[in-house]
N, C-alpha and C positions, 0 to 999 in steps of 0.2 A: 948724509942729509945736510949734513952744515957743508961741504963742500958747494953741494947744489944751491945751498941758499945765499953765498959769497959769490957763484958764479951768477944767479939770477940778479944779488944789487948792481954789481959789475955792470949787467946790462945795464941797467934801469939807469944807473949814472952816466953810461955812455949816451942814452935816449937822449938822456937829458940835454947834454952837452952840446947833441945835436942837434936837438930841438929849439936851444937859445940861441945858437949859433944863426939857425937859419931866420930865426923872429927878427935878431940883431941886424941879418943882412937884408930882411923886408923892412923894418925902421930908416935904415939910411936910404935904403929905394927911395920912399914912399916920401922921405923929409929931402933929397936931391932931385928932384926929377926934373925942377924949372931953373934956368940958368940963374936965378936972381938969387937962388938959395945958397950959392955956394959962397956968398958972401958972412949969411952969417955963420958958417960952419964951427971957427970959433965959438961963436954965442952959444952954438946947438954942444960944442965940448963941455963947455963950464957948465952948461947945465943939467947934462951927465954924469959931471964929477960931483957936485952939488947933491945930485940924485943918490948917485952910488955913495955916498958919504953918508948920507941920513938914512939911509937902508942897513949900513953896516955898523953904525950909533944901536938902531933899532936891534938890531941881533944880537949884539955883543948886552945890551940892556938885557933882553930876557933870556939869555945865556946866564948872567950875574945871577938874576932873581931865580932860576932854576937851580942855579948853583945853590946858593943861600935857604933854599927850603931844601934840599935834599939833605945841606947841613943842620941844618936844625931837627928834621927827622930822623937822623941817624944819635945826634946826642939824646934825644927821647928815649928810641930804642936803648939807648944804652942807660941809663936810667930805670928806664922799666925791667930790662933786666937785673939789676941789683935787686929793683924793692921784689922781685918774685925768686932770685934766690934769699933773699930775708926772711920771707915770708916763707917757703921751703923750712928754713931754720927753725923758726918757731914752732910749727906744725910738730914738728920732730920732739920740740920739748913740751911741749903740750900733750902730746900722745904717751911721753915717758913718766907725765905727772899724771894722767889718769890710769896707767897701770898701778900709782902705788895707790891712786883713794883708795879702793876696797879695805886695804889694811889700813887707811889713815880712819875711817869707820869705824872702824871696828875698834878702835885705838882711844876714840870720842865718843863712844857709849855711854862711861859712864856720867861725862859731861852732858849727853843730851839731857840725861832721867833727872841728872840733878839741875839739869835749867825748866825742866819739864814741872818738877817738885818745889823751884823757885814762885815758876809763875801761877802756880794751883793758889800757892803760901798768898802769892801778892793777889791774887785774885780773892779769896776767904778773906785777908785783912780788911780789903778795900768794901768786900758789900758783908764784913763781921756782924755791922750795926745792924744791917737790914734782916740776918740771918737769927740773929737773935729776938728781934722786934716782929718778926713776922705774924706772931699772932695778935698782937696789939694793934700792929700796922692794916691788919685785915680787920680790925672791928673799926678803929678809926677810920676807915675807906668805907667803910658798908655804912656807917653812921653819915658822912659827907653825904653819900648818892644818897641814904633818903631824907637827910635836911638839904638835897638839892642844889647843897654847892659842889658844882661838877665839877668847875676847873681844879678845884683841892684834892677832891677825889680822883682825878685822872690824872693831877701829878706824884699823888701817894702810888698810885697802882703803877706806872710806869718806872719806877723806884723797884716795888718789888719784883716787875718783871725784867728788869735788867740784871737783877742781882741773881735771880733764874737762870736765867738765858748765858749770863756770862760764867757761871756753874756749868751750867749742860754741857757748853761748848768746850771749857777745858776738861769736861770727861769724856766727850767727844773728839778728841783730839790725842787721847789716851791711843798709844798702838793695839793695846791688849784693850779695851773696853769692858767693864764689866755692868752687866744688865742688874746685876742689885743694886749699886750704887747709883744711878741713874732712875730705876722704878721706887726707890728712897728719897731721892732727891726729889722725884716728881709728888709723890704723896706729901712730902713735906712741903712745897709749894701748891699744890691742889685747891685749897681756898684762894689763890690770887685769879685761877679762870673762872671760879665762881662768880668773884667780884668783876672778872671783865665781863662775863654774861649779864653781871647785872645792871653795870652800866650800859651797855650795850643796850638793853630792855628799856631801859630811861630815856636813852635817847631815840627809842622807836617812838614816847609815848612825848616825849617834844617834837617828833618831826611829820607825829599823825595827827599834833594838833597847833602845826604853823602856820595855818591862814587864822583860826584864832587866835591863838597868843602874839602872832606880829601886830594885832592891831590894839594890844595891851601891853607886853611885854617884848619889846622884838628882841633886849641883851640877851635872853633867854636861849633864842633861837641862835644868835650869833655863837654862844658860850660851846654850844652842840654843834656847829658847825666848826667851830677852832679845835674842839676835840677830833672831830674827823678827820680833819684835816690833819691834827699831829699822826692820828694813825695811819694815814695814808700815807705819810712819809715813811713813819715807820714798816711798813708794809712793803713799801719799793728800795727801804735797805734789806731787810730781811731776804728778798728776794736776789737781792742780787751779794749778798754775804754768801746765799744756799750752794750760786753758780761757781765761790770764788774755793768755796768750804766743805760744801754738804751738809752743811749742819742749817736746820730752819727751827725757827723757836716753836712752843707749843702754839698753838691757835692763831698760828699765820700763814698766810695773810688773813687778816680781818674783814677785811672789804668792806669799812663801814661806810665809802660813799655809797657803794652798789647797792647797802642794806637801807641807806636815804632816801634813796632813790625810788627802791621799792615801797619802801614806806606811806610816800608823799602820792606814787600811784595808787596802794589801795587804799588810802585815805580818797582821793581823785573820785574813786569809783563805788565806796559805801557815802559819798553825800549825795553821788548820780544815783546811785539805788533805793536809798534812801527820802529820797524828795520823792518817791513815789507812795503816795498815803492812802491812794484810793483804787478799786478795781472794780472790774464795769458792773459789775454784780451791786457795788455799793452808788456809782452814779454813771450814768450813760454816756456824761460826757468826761471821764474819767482820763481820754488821752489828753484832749486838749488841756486840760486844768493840767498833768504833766507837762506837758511840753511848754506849757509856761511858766511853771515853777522851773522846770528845770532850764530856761531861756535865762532868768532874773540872776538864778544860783549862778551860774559861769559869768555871765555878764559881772557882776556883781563880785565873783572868786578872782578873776582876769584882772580886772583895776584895782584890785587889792595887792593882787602879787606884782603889779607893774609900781605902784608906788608904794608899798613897802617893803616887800620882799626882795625887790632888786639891792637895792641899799643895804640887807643883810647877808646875803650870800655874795663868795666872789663872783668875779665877772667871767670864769673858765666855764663857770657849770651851768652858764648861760639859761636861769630860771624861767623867764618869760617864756623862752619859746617851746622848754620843757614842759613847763602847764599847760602851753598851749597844745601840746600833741598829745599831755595827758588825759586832757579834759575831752578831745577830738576822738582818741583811741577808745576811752573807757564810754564816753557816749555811744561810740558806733555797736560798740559788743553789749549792749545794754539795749539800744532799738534792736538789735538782732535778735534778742532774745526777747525780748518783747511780739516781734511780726514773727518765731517762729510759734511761737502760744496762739497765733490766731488772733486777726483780726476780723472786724464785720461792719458791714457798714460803711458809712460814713467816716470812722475811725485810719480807712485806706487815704481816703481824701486831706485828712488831718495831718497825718504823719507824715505826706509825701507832698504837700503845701509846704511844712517845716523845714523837711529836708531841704527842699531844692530851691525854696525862695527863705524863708526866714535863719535859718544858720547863718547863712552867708550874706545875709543882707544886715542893714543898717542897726536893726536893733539887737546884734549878736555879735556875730565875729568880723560883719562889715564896721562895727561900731567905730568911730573917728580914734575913739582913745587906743583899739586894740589891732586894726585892719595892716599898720604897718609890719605886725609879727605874727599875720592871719592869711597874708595874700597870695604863702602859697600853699597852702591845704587843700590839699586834694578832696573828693567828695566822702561827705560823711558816709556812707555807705558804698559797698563795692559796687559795682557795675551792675555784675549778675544779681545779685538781692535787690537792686535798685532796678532794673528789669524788669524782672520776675514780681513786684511787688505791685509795677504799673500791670504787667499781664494778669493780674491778679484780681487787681481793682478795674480792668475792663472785663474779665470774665465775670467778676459780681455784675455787671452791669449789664451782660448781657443775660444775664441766668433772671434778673429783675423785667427786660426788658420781653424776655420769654413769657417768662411766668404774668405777667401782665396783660402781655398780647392775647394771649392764649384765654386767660380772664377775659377780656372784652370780647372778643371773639363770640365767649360760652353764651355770655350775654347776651349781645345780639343775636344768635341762634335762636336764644329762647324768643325773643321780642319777637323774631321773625314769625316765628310758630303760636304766636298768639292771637287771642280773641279781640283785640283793641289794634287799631291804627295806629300809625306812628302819633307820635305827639307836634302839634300844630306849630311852625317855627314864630319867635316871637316877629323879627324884624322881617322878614321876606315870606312871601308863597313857598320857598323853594323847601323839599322836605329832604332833611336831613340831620344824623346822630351826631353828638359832640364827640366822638372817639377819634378822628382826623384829626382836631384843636389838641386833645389830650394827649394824643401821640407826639405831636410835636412840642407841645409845651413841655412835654416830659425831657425830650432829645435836648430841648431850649436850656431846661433846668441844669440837666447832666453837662451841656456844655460850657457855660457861667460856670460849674465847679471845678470843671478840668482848666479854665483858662486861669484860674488861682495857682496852680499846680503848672504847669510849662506850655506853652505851643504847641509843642510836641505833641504832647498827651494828647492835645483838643485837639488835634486834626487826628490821631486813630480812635478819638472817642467819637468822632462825627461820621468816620470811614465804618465803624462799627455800629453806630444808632442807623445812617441811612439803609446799611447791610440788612438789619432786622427789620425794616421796614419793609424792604424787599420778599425777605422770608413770609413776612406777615402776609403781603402780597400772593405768596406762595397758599397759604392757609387758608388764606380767605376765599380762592377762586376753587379751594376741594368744597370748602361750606358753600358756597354760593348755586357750586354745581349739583352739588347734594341739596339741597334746597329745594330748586329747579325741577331735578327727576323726582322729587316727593313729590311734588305740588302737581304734576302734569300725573300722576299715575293717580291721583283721584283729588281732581281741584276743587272737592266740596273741605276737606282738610287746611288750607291754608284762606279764609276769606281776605285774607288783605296783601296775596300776591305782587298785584302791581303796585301800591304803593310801598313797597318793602325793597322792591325792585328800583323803582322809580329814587330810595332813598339809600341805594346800594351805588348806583349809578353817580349820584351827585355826590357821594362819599369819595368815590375813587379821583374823579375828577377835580376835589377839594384837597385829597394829597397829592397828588401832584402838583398845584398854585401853592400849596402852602411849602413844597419843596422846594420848589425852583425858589420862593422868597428867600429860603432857606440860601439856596446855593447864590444868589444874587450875594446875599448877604456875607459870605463867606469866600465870594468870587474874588472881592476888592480888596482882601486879605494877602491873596495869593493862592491858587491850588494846584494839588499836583495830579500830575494824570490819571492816578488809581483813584480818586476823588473825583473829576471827571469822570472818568466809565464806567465809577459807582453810580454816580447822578443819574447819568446816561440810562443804565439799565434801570433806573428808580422809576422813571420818566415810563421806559417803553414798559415796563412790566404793567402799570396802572393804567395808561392809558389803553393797550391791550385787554386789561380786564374791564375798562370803562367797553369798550368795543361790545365785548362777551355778554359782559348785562344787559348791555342794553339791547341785544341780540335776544337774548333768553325775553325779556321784555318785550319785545317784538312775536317772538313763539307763540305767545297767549293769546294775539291779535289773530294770526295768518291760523293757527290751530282753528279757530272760528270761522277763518273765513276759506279752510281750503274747498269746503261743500259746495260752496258758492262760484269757486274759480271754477269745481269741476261743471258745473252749469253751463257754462262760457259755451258756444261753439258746439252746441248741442243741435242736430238736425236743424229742423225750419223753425223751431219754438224761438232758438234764440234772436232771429229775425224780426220776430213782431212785437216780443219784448225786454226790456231792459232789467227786470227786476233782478238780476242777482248781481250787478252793477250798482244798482241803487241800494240793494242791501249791503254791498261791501261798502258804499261809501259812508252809508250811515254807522253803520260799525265804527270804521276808522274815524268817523269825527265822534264817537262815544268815548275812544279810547286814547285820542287827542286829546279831549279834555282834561283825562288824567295827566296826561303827556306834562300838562301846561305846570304839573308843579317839577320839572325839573328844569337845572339848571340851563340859561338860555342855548351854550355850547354844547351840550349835552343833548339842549330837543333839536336843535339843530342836525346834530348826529343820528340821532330816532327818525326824526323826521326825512332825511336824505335817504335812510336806511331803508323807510319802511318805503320810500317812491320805488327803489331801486328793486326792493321785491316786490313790490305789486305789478311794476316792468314784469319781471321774470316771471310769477306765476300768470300774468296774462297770456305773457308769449309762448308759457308752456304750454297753455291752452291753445292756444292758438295752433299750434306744431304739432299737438296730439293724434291727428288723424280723427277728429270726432264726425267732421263734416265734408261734403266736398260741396263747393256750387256748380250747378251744370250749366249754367244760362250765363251770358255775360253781364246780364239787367241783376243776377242775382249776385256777382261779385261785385258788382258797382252797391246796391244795395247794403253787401257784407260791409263794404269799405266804407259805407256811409253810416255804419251800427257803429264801428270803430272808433272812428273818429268822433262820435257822440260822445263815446263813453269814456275814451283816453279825457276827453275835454272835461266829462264832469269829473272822473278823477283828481284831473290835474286840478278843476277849483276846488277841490276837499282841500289839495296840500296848500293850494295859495290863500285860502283863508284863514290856515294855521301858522303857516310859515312861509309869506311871499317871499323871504330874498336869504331862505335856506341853500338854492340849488348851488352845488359847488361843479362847472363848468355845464356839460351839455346836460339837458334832461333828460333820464333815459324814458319816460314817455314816448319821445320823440321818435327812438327806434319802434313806437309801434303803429305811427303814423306813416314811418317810411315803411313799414311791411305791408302796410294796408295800402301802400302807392301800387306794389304790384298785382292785386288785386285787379285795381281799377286802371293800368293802365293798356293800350291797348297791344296786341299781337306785337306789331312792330315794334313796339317802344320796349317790352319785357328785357331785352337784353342790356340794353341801355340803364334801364332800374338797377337790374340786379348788376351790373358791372359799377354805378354807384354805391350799392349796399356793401359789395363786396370790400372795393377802395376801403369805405371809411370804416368798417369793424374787418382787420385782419383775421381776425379769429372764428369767425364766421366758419363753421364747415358744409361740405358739400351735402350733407344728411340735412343738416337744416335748411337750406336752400329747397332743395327735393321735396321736405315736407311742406314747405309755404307752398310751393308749384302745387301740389297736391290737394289745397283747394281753389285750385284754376279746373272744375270740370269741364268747364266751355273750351277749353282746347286740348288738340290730341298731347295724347301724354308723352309719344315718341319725341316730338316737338321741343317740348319742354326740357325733357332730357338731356338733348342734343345743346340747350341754349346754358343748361348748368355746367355741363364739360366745357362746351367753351367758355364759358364764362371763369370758371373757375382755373382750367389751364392760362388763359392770357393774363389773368391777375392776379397770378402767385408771384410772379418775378417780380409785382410792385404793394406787395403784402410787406408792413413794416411788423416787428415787433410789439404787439401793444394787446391790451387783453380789454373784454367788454362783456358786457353782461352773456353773451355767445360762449365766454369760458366756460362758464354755468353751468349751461343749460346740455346735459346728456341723458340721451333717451336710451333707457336699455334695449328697445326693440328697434330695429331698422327698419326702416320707409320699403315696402316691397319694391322690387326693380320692376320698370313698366316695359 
């Protein structure tokens, strides 16, 4: 291998050689090729030699400096080779002197026991005094804590627990340990833990009463505070003596900040408990009177511990903001325990105004003096209980809002079914019950209480009163309908139907204006869409039952007057006289009059209503097959009865209500059927491809039945003129419905 690898440089240096050679012989090409150059050929030597001089400077340079590190690396190496055979050496005799410890051990035995026996000796000399004194020392400690000077008493007792503790340890440290000597020692110090129990006790009953004593006595508090503190030093050597030792003294750690700490919160939490002096049994408004007392007490506990409490305790145990979580903590577990006992009432509204607006506003923990180490407390209550408390207090609302409705309701039933009229309105003709005003004034009230209490609330307490509104809406149209079918299954039972009716009518139509005022109201606020399509359906549900009543309203007229419609188009009688036309009219201006005490929107609605069915039971007459005329003198005749009687119709509704009509009159459909009566042979198709155009809905049955009193012309005639008729003007029949929807005959027009 190394052969091949001297044969392959070999090449590599001949490449080379050859390679510069030829570079060499293109340079002098390249620098001779114009006759003028060979002059400086010279100049091009020296500056060659010049070249290769500085190139051969450069090489021979880092030739030196390669040399020069590679010597200095080698004297390293050599070097480090000494210190690691040195090091070798020692190893060696190191390894020869831990063979002989075992025997050197054993050899210093009895040196240990008697250094062991030393330091026992210097340890009894050192606490002899306290060892001896001990029971004097424990009556003079017990005597301190209760003439309440602590600092004497906690430097006595720290005395004799040293001179304990530093006993334990050197029989703890004993190889052999013997458990008699130790449960001896411990009975013979046993009154020093009594006395730390009992200072301990002392200083629960200075740290359960330092918002008072700081505002008389704050050394007091300090004095209790320095003792803790010395324990808690003491506490974190013991701890780390235990890690270094194993050995921990009796009743350590102490943990008398932790038992401070504790302290100061159930103190926190028996003044919150405490301020509660009354329960609803004893007065009704028993939250509220809490929740102000216990407003005044924090308020009032907070600026005490801001300006004196801080000044007495260090600045690590950072008090202010301690109080401040304490007073926050033990309040929320105290309303909870409070709203789990049940509240009622108005007492919902009390407690969840306090929560979400006064805690945290100006007169509490927004207070200027306390807001700085307030601002970032989370909500006095959790989420869920604060939820659940709103879902709470709108389920009372609606369980009130039920039970109410449901009351007025009963009420009205009864009034309904009574022997007296409604009661005379003071300021207007119009009749109608205060139960519309009451319902909303109630929504009115319930809403003013929730906008105390958040936004929030007021918009699902609004989204919940319109909801029951609706409901009521729901209730009201089973009573109304039940009412209705009493009344018509024997109408000597209710004598004051129509106006009970007339005062049901203007009710529905008075919740809805008083809604929409509502939603106006509420509009400029802002609303959200579920609020909206509440409205929405508040709206359509009332005015639908407005429709209904005044419909059932109407029933008691037309029930009277169906005898009369059937008269209509009776043989030749009805020809020569008018009277069941005059009897209908006089009816409807009787029952107009009543009409007149409802509201103007409302007679308006009656009034269109009842035009619209006196159209339709005419034309039923009309359509019935009662009559046929055989003469053309006598359908001109018919057509000239018609238009009599539509006319006095129509002035019955124009002297109650001229400018009721909302678009076409449907009258007018019975002037244009009595066109084709009278007009003549020729013209018939031409009418009816009119009729047809303007009421799409128009069927070919009721066409057939009009022809049907044409007896002056052949009926085949006729027939041929409804097919076509009806064929050419379908393809320009629009969508649109007309009183023709109506009108369905269970019997078919025989085919002629």
């Amino acid at each position: 291998m190394e052969k091949i690898k001297a044969q392959d440089n070999k090449i590599d240096i001949a490449q080379l050689k050859k390679d510069a050679k030829e570079s060499a012989t293109n340079s002098v090409i390249n620098m001779l090729q114009r006759p003028g150059q060979l002059e400086k050929v010279e100049q091009y030597k020296r500056r060659l030699v010049r070249k290769k001089a500085s190139v051969e400077a450069l090489l021979k340079s880092a030739m030196q400096s390669k040399l020069d590190g590679v010597r200095v690396g080698l004297n390293q190496l050599g070097t480090c080779l000494g210190v690691v055979k040195e090091l070798e050496t020692n190893l060696k005799v190191i390894n020869n002197l831990f063979v002989e410890a075992p025997v050197l051990y054993n050899q210093l035995s009895e040196v240990r026991e008697e250094n062991m026996r030393h330091s026992q000796y210097v340890t009894a000399r050192e606490n002899l005094k306290h060892i001896f004194t001990v029971p004097e020392s424990v009556k003079k400690t017990e005597q301190w804590i209760n003439d309440a000077k602590l600092l004497h008493a906690h430097q006595c007792l720290r005395d004799l627990e040293n001179s304990r503790d530093d006993l334990l340890f050197e029989l703890h440290k004993l190889p052999n340990q013997s458990a008699h000597d130790i449960a001896m020692l411990k009975a013979y110090f046993a009154d020093v833990e009594k006395l730390s129990d009992l200072l301990g006790k002392q200083l629960r009953l200075v740290m359960a009463r330092t918002l008072n004593t700081v505002r008389k006595e704050p050394t007091i508090i300090v004095t209790a505070l320095r003792i803790i503190e010395r324990e808690e030093k003491a506490d974190d050597e013991a701890t780390k003596h235990f890690k270094q030792s194993g050995f921990i003294p009796p009743g350590r750690p102490k943990r008398w900040k932790a038992m401070a700490f504790e302290v100061l919160e159930k103190a926190v939490a028996t003044r919150i408990e405490g301020t509660q002096i009354e329960e609803r049994d004893d007065n009704k408004l028993w939250i509220i009177r809490y929740l102000e007392l216990i407003r005044q007490l924090i308020l009032e506990d907070l600026r005490v511990v801001k300006s004196l409490c801080i000044p007495c305790f260090p600045p690590r145990y950072d008090i202010m903001n301690r109080y401040v979580h304490m007073y926050h903590v033990c309040l929320s577990k105290h309303l909870q325990e409070i709203i789990q006992n049940g509240l009622e009432g108005n007492e919902y509204v009390s407690i969840l105004a306090w929560i979400l607006n006064t805690y945290k506003g100006e007169e509490l923990m927004g207070h200027p003096d306390l807001k700085e180490n307030t601002a970032g407390l989370d909500l006095l209550l959790p989420q869920a209980v604060l939820k659940n408390l709103q879902n709470q207090y709108l389920k009372n609302m609606e369980n009130n809002y039920v039970e109410w409705m449901q009351n007025t309701l009963i009420s009205e039933k009864q009034e309904w079914r009574s022997n007296s009229p409604p009661e005379e309105p003071r300021v207007d003709r119009y009749l109608r019950t205060a139960a519309p005003v009451i319902i909303f004034q109630m929504i009115d009230q319930n809403l003013q209480v929730t906008k105390t209490i958040s936004e929030s609330l007021s918009n699902e307490a609004l989204l919940l009163s319109i909801e029951q509104v609706i409901k009521y809406g729901q209730i009201y149209r089973e009573a109304i309908v039940e009412f209705k079918n009493k009344h018509f299954e024997d109408r000597s039972q209710v004598p004051f139907f129509t106006q009970y009716m007339i005062t049901i009518v203007n009710n529905c139509l008075q919740l809805v204006e008083l809604g929409s005022q509502f939603e106006k109201q509420y509009l400029s606020q802002g609303f959200s869409k579920q609020q909206s399509e509440c409205f929405k359906r508040f709206k359509e549900v009332y005015y639908c039952l407005r429709d209904e009543s005044g419909r059932y309203l109407l029933e008691e007229v037309f029930l009277d007057l169906d005898k009369h419609f059937e008269e209509l188009f009776v043989s030749g009688r009805w020809l020569q006289i008018s009277l069941p036309v005059d009897t209908i009219c006089a009816t409807l201006e009787d029952y107009f009059q009543d009409y007149n005490r409802l509201v103007e929107t409302n007679f308006k609605f009656v009034i269109n209503e009842a035009r619209r069915l006196v159209t339709k039971r005419y034309i039923t007459a009309m359509l019935s097959k009662k009559v046929s005329f055989k003469t053309y003198e006598e359908c001109q005749t018919a057509a000239k009865q018609i238009f009599k009687e539509v006319e006095q119709l129509r002035k019955v509704f124009l002297v109650f209500a001229s400018n009721t009509v909302e678009g076409d009159d449907p009258l007018d459909i019975i002037l244009m059927l009595s066109e084709i009566l009278k007009c003549e042979d020729d013209m018939i198709s031409f009418d009816l491809h009119r009729l047809v155009e303007q009421y799409a809905d128009i069927t070919e049955d009721h066409l057939h039945r009009l022809l049907n009193l044409r007896g002056d012309l052949p009926k085949s005639d006729l027939k041929e003129k409804v097919s076509f008729v009806m064929k050419s003007s379908k393809p320009k029949m629009q969508l649109q419905t007309s009183i023709f929807s109506q009108l369905v005959f269970q019997d078919r027009i025989i085919n002629w």
